[in-house]
Backbone bond lengths (Angstrom), bond angles and torsions (degrees), N, CA, C in turn:
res aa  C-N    CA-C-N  psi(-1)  N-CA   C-N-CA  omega(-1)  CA-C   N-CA-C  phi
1 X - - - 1.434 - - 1.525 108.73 -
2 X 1.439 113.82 147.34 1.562 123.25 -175.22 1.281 100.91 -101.66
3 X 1.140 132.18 173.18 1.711 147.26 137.18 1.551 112.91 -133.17
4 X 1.529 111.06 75.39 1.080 136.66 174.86 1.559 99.22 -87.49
5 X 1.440 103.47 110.43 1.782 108.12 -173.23 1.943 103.99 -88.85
6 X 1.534 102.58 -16.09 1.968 93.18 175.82 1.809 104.45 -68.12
7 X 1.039 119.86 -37.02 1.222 99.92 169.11 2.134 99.05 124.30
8 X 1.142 98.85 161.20 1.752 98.73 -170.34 1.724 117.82 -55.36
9 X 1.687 103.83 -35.85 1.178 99.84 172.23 1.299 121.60 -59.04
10 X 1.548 116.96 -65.59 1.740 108.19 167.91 1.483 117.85 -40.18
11 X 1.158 125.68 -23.66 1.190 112.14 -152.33 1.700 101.52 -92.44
12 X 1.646 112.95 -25.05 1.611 122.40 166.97 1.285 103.38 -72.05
13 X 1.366 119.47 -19.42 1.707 112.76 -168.77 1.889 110.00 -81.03
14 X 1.345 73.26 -20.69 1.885 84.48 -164.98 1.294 109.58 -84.71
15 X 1.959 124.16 -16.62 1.669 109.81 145.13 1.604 70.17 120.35
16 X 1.595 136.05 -7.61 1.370 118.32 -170.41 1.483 114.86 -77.47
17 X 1.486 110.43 159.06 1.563 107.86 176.97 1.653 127.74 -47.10
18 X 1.185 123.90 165.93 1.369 122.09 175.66 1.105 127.98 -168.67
19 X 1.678 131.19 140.24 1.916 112.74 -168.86 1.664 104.40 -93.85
20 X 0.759 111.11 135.65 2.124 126.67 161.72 1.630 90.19 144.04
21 X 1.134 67.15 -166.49 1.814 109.78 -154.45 1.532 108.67 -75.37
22 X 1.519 101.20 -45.04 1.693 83.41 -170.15 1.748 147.84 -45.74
23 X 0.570 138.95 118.60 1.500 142.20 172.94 1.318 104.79 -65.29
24 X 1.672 125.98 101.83 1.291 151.50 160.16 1.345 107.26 -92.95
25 X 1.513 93.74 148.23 1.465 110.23 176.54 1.469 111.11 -67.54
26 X 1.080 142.72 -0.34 1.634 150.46 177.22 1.264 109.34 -80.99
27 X 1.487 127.67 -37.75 0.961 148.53 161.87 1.155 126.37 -35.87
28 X 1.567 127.35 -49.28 1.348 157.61 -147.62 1.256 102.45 -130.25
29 X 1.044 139.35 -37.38 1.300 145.04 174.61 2.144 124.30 -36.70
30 X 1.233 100.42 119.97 1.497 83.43 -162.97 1.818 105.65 -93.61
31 X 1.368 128.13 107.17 1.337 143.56 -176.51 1.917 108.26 -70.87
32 X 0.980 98.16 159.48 1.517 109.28 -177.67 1.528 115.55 60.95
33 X 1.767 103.36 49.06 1.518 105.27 163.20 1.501 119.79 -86.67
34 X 1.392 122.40 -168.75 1.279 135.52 -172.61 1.326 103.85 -63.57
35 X 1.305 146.30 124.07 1.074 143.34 157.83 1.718 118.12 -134.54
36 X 0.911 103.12 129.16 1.936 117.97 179.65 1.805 109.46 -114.63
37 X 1.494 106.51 168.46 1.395 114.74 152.42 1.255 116.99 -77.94
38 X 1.565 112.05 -173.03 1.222 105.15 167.07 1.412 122.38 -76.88
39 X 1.383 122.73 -18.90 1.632 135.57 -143.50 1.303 81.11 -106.72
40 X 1.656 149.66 -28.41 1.461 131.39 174.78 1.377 102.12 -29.26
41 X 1.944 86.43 157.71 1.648 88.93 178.62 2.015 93.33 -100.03
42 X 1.077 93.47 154.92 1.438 116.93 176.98 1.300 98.32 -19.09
43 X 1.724 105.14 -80.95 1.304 122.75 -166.67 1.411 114.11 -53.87
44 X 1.539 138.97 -31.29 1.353 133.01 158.73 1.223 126.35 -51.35
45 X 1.559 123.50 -20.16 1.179 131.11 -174.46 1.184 99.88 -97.78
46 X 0.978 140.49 -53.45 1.792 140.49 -174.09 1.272 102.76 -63.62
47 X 1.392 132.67 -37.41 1.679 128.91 169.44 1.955 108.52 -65.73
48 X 1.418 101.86 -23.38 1.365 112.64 161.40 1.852 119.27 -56.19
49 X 0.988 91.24 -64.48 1.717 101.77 -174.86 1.604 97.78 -77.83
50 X 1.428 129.59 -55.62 1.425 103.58 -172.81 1.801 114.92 -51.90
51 X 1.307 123.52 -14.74 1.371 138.09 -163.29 1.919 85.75 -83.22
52 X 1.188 106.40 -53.40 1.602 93.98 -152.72 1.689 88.61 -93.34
53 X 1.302 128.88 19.27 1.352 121.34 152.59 1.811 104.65 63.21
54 X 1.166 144.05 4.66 1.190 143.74 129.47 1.394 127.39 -125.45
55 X 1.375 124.11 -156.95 1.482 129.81 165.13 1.437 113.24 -138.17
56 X 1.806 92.67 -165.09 1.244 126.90 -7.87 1.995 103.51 -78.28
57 X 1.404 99.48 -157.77 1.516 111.24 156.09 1.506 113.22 -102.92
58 X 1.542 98.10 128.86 1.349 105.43 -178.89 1.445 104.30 -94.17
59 X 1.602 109.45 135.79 1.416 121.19 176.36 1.800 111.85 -97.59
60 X 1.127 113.32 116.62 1.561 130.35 177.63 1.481 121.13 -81.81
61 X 1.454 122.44 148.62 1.659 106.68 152.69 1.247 118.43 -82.17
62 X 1.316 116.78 -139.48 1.434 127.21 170.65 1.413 125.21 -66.71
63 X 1.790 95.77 -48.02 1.553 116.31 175.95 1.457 110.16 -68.07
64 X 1.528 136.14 -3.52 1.251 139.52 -158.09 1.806 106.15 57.51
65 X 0.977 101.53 35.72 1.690 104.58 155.93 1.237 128.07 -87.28
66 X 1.420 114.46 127.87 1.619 120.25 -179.97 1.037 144.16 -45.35
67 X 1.303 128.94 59.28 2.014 127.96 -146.98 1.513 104.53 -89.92
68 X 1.937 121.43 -11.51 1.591 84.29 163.34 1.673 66.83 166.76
69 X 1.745 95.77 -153.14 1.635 97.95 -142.29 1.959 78.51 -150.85
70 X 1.282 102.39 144.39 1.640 116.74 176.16 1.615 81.18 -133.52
71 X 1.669 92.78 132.33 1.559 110.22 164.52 1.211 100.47 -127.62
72 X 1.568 107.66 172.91 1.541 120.30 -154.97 1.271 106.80 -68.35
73 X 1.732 124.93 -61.83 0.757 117.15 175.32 2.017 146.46 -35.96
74 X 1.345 109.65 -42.13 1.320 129.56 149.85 1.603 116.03 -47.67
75 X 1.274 110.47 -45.91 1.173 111.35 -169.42 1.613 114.77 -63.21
76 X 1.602 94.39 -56.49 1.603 106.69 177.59 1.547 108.81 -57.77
77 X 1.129 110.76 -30.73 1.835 106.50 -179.27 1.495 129.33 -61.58
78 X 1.836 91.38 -30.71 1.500 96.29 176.16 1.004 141.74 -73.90
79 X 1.555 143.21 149.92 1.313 150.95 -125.70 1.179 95.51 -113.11
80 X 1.247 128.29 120.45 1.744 134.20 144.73 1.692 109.36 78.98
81 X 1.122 105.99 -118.56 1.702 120.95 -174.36 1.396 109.28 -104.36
82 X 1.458 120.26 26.75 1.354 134.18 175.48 1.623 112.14 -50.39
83 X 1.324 118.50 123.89 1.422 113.21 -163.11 2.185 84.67 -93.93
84 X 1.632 73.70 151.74 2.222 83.75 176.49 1.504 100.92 -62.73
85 X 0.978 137.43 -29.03 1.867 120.02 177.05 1.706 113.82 -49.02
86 X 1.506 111.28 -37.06 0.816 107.16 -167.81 1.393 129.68 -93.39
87 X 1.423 100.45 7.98 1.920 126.68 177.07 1.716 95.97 -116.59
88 X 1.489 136.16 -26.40 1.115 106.72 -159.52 1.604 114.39 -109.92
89 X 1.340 98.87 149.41 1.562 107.02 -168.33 2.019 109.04 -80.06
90 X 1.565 86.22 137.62 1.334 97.28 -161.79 1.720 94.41 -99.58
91 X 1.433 115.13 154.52 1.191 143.02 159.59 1.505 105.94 83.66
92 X 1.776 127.67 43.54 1.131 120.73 166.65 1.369 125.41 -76.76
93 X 1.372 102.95 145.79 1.525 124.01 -175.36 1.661 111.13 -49.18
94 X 1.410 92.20 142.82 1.703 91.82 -171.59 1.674 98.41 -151.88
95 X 1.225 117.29 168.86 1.660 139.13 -172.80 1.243 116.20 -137.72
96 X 1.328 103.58 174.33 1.681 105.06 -163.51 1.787 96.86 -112.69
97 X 1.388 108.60 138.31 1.428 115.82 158.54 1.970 115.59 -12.69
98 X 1.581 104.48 -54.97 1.343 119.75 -150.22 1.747 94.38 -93.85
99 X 1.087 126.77 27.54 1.794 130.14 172.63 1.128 77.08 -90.93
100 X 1.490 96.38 132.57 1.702 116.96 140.12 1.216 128.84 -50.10
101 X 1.188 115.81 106.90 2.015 128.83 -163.91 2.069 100.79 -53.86
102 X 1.323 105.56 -56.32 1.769 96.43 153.67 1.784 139.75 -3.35
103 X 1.736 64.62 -89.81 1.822 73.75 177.95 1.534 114.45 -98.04
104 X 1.229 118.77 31.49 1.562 130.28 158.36 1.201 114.96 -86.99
105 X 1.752 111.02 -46.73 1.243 121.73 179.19 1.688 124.48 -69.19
106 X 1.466 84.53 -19.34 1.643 101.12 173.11 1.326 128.50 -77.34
107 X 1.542 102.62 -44.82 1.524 115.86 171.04 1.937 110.07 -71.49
108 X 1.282 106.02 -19.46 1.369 108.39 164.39 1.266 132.64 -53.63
109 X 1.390 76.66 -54.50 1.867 111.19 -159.83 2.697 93.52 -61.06
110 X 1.440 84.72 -41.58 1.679 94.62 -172.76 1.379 95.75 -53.09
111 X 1.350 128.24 -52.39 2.011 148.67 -125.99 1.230 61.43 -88.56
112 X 1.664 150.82 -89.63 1.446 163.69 -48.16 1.982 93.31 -0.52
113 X 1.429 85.61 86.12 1.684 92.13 158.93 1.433 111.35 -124.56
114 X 1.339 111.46 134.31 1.373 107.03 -165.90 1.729 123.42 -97.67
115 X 1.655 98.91 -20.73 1.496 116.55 155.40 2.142 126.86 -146.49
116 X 0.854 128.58 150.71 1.049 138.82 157.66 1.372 149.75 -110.97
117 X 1.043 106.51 141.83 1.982 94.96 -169.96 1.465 101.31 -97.87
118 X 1.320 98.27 139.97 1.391 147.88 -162.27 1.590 95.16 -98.43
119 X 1.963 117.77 128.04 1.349 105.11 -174.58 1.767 82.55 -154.28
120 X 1.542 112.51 152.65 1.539 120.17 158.58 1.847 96.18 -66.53
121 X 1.574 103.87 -177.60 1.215 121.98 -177.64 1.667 108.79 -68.71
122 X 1.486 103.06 -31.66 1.426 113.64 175.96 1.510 125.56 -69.67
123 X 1.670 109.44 -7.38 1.262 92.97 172.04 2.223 94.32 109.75
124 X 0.975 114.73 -54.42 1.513 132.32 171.48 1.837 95.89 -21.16
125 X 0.821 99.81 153.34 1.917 125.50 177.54 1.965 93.93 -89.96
126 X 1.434 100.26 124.05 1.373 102.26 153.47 1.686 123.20 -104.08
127 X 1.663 82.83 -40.26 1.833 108.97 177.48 1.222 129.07 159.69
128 X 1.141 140.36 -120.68 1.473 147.54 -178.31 1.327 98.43 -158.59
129 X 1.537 113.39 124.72 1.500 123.45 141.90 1.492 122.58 -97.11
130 X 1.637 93.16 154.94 1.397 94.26 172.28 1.582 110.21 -156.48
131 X 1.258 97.01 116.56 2.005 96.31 175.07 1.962 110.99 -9.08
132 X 1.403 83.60 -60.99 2.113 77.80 -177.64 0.835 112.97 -55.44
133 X 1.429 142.78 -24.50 1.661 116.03 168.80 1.442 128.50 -121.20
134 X 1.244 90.39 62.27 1.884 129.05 170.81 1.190 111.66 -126.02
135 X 1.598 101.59 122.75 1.388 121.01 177.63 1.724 112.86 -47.47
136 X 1.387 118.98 116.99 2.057 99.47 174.06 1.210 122.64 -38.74
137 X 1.745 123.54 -16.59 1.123 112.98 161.95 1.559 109.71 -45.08
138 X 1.350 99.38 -81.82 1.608 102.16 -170.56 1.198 142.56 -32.89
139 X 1.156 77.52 2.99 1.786 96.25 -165.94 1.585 125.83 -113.37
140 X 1.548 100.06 -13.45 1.684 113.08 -171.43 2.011 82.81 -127.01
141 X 1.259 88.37 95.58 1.802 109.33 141.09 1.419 134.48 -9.27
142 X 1.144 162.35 61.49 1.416 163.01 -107.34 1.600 84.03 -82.11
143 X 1.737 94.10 120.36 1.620 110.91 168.53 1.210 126.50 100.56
144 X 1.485 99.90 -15.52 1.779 102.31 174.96 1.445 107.23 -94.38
145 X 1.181 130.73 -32.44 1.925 122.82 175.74 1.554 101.39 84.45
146 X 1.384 127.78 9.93 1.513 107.94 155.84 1.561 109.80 -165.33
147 X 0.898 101.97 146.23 1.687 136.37 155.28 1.860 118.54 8.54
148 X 1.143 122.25 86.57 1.192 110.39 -174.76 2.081 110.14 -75.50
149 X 1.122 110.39 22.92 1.537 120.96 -175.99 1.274 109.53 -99.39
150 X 1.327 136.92 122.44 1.977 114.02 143.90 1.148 97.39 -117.39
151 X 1.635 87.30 150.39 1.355 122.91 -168.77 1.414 89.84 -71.48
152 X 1.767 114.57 141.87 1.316 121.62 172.01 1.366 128.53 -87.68
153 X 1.736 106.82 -3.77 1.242 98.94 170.06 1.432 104.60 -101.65
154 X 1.186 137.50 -50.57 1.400 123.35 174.47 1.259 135.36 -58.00
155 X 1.906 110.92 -23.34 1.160 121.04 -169.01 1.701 124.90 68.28
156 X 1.098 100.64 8.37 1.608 102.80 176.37 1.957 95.45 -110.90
157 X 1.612 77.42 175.87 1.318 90.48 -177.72 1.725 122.68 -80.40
158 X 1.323 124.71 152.63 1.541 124.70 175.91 1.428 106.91 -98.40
């Protein structure tokens, strides 16, 4: 037993364990992505992301706080000993551990966003989710019988 005095919401936000059923995006969330400072050089970071075979690379502070996002494209463009602060885009959108993996994937699925970063309340790196690596359980709502995903190349439903 805990005596966590912030209360249940912080306490799903903060990535900590918990008993029931729900399927949270914390859950699903894939941990140990690419992450750099800002002062990396370009080229360390792009040998970063080609290594972890997607994106982007998330750039951290000290505290492992989220200050912004280097994607490939930027990356490859940059010139010489170009440090990642100066290619990566600051103030990307992020979610809490404690979203329902469901209707994350849903509100995704509308945006066509294909991943998101995953953060405690503090700002801290949890990881990246992404509809593809959620069980179809997680993903179909108790009682409706289908798929809150479409596939983007066919456009129908999964």
């Amino acid at each position: 037993m805990y005596d966590y005095v912030a209360g249940k919401a912080d306490w799903l936000a903060a990535d900590l364990p918990f008993e029931g059923t729900a399927q949270l995006a914390g859950m699903f969330t894939r941990r140990g992505v690419a992450t750099v400072a800002e002062g990396t050089p370009v080229a360390e970071a792009l040998g970063l992301l080609e290594a972890q075979g997607f994106g982007p690379v998330l750039v951290l502070n000290q505290a492992g706080v989220v200050m912004g996002a280097a994607y490939r494209d930027k990356l490859a463009a940059a010139v010489g000993e170009a440090a990642v602060g100066s290619v990566m885009r600051f103030g990307v959108s992020t979610v809490r551990p404690s979203e329902d993996a469901a209707a994350l994937a849903h509100r995704m699925g509308q945006r066509q966003v294909t991943r998101v970063v995953v953060t405690r309340s503090d700002g801290t790196l949890v990881g990246l989710f992404s509809p593809r690596t959620c069980p179809p359980s997680a993903l179909l709502p108790p009682g409706t019988g289908w798929c809150r995903l479409t596939s983007r190349s066919t456009g129908r439903r999964r």
